[in-house]
ZALUM-213577 format. One record per residue (C-alpha): residue in one letter; x, y, z. Coordinates in Angstrom, 3 decimals, always signed. Layout:
BEGIN
REC   residu          X          Y          Z
REC        A          X          Y          Z
...
//
This chain:
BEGIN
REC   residu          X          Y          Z
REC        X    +19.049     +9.198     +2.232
REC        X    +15.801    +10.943     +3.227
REC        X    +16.376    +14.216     +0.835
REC        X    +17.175    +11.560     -1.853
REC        X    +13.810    +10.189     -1.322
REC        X    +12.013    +13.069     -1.115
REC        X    +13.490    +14.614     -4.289
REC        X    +12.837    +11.313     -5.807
REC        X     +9.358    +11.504     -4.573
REC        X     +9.026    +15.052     -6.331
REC        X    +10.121    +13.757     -9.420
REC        X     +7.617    +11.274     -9.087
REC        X     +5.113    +13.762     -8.458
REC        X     +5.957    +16.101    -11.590
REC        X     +6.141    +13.590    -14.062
REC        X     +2.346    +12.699    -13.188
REC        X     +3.265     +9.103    -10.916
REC        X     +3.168    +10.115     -7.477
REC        X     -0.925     +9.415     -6.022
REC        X     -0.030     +9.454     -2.535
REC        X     +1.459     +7.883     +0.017
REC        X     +2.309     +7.803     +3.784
REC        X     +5.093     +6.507     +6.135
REC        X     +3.848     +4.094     +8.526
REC        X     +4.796     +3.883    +12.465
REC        X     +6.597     +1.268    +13.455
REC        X     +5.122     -2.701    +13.770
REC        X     +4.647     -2.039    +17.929
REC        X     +2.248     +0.354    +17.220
REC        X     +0.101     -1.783    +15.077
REC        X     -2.821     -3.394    +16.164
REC        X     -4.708     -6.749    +14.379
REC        X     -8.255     -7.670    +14.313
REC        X     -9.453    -10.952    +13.558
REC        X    -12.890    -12.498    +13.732
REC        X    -13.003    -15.401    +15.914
REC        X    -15.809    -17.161    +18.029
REC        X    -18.647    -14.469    +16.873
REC        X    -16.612    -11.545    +17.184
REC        X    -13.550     -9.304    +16.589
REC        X    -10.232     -9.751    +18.652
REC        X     -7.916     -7.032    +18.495
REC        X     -4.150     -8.242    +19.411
REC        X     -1.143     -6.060    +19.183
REC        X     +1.575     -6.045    +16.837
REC        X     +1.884     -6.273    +13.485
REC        X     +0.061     -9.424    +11.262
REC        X     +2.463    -11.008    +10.835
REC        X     +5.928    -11.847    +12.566
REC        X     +8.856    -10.945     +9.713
REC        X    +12.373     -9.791     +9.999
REC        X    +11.552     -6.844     +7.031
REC        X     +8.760     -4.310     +7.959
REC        X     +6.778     -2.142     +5.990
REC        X     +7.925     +1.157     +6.144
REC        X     +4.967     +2.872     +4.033
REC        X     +2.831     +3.184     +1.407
REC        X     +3.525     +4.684     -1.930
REC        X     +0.688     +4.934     -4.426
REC        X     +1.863     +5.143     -8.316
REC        X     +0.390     +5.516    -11.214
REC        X     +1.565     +3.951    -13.668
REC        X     +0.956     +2.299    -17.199
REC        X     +1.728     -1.473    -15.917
REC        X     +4.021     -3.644    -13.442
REC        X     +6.930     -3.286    -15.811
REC        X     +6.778     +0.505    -15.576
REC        X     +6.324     +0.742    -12.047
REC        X     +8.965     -0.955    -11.471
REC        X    +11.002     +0.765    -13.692
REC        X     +9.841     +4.017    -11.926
REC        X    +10.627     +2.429     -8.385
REC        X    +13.950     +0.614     -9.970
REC        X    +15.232     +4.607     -9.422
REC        X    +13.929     +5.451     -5.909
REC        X    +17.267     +5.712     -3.770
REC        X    +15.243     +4.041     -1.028
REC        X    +15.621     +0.406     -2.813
REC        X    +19.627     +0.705     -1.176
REC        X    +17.814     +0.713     +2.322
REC        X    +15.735     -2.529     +1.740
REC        X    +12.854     -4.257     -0.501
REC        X    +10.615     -2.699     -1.952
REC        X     +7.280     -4.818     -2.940
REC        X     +5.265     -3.790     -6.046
REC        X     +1.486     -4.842     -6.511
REC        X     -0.932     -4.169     -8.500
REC        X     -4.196     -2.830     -6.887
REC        X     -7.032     -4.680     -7.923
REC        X     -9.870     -3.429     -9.856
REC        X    -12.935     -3.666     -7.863
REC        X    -15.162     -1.834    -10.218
REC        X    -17.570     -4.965    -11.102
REC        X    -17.853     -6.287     -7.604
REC        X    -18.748     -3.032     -6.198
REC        X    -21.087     -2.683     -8.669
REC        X    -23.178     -5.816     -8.283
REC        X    -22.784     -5.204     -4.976
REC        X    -24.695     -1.775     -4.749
REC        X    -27.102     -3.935     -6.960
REC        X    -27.904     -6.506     -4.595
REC        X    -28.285     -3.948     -1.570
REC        X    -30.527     -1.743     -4.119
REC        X    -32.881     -4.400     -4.060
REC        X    -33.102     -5.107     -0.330
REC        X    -35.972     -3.490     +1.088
//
């Protein structure tokens, strides 16, 4: 199952869709931060109790939703479990009038 990922992931890569990614360590490892009272609190585990876990990250590129999940309708990981497609969201214009506003704090 792994080589069949990993080729799939080099497909991926030729054909232009593959912008990174990275397997994650398991939910123990994980820590949370929250800001409560003031100030951060750092608990362990994972966000969020779940019977699926992430298992990592895999950054396409891709013309929309429908093709990405065309692209990931072929990655021989989707026999192991889910796999969750989102879109990442364009923060272009609220970075921007952000570095605005701070520009004009002096």
């Amino acid at each position: 199952m792994v080589d069949e990922c990993c080729a799939y992931d080099d497909v991926l890569r030729k054909n232009g869709h593959f912008a990174g990614g990275e397997a994650l360590q398991s939910p123990q490892d994980a820590k949370t931060l929250r800001w409560k009272n003031g100030k951060v609190l750092v608990t362990d585990g994972p966000y969020a109790e779940t019977k699926e876990q992430l298992g990592g990250i895999l950054v396409l590129e891709a013309r929309d939703l429908n093709h990405a999940i065309e692209l990931m309708s072929n990655h021989p990981g989707v026999k192991a479990g889910p796999f969750e497609i989102r879109p990442a969201a364009d923060l272009t214009e609220m970075i921007r009038e952000s570095e605005q506003r701070r520009s004009q704090v002096t």
